[in-house]
C-alpha positions, 0 to 999 in steps of 0.5 A, a space after each residue: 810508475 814502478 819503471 819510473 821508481 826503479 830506474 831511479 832509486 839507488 841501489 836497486 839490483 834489477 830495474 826491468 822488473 816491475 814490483 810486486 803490490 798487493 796488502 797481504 800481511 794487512 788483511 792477515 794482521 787485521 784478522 789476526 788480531 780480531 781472533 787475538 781480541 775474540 780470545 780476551 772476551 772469551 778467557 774474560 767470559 769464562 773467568 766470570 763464570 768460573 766466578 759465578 758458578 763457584 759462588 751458586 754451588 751449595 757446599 753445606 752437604 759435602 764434607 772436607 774432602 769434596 770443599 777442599 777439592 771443589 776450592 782447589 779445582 776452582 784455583 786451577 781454572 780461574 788462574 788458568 783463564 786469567 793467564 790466559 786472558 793476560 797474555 792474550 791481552 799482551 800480544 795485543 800490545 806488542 809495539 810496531 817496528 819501524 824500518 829504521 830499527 829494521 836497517 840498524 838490525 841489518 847493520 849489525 849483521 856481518 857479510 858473512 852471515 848475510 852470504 850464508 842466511 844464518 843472522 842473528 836477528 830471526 826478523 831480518 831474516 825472515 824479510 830477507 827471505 820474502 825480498 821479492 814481495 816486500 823489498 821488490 829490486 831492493 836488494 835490503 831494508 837499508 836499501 829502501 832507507 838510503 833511497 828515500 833519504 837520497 831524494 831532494 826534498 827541494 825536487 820533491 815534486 819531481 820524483 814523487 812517484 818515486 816517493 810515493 812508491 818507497 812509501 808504500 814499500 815501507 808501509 808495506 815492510 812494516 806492516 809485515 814484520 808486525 804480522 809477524 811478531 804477533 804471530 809468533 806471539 800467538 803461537 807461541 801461547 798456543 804451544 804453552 796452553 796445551 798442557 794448560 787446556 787439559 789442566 782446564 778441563 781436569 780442573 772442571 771435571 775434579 770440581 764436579 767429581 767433588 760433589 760425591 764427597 758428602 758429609 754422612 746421614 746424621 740418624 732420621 729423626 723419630 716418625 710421627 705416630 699420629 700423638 706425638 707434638 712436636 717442640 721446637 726446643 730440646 723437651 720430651 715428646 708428650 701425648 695428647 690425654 683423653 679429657 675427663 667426662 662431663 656429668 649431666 647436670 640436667 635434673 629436670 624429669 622425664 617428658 610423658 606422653 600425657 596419660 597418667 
């Protein structure tokens, strides 16, 4: 079938090589895009409980310096993990280029800069540097466009493996220069958030140090001797009085035994 294609695409450079198939960038695409969309309910999670946990803390006990550290760590991480957790989201809509775009940018490239390597647009270059895998005997992007739109749609059914092939190749071009646009997205957010997870975890560690600045002991209350009462409003403390005695009332005479 790939004889068959080669020898009768236009423009192929070398039709005795058999082209190379396999879906490389498509399983790296889906598993890149799986660790993309692990890291938005990660930043998701940890903005939550950046949330939570501010609001379990009891700051009654420290004093204006620890609250204000405590309101300031919790600023830095929370923005950290909502940047995070948007640009993350971004990578995940970065749109899909299509061959055409692919031509039109070969296009503006200039003979010169195809001859020396150096283009202007880093996509081109980067397909053009792996032209074995995903251009096959095609000598460029323009190349596989002008051979599909060469084909007779009335002898369709003549060529269609012809078809199917340069389908494939174009499913198989696009697919690539999307692996890599999210990849570059990727890590480029990991180069930025370097210094940012460091910032995260100084953040984290400045709200725990927080909690040593604590307002001062206010003087203990007096102890209990056993005789104070306590009152619930601002009175002196009384004690308790012994009660008077009460006198014998009982007049009645004493008992005797009976003899005299």
């Amino acid at each position: 079938m790939y004889y068959i294609c080669l020898m009768t695409a236009p423009e192929a450079s070398e039709p005795g090589i058999p082209a190379l198939v396999g879906g490389h960038y498509g399983a790296a695409l889906d598993n890149l895009r799986s660790t993309v969309k692990w890291l938005v309910a990660s930043s998701g999670a940890v903005a939550t409980v950046i949330v939570g946990g501010a609001q379990l803390v009891d700051y009654s006990d420290r004093g204006w310096l620890g609250t204000s550290l405590s309101a300031i760590a919790v600023a830095i991480a929370l923005s950290l993990a909502l940047y995070l957790l948007l640009a993350a989201a971004r990578i995940l809509t970065i749109p899909r280029k299509t061959v055409t775009e692919l031509a039109n940018a070969e296009t503006l490239e200039s003979d010169t800069a195809i001859q020396t390597g150096t283009f202007k647009d880093p996509g081109v270059e980067w397909i053009l540097a792996r032209r074995d895998y995903l251009l096959g005997t095609y000598s460029n992007v323009r190349a596989i466009v002008a051979a599909y739109g060469a084909i007779d749609a009335a002898n369709i059914g003549e060529n269609r493996d012809v078809v199917r092939d340069i389908e494939r190749r174009i499913a198989r071009i696009e697919e690539a220069i999307h692996y890599r646009d999210v990849s570059q997205a990727y890590d480029d957010l990991l180069a930025k958030f370097k210094w940012g997870a460091r910032i995260f975890v100084g953040a984290v560690a400045l709200f725990s140090i927080a909690g040593l600045f604590q307002t001062k002991l206010n003087d203990q209350p007096p102890k209990d001797d056993g005789h104070a009462i306590c009152c619930p409003y601002d009175c002196a403390p009384t004690t308790t009085a012994p009660s008077p005695a009460v006198p014998d009332t009982d007049q009645s005479p004493p008992v005797t035994n009976g003899r005299g």
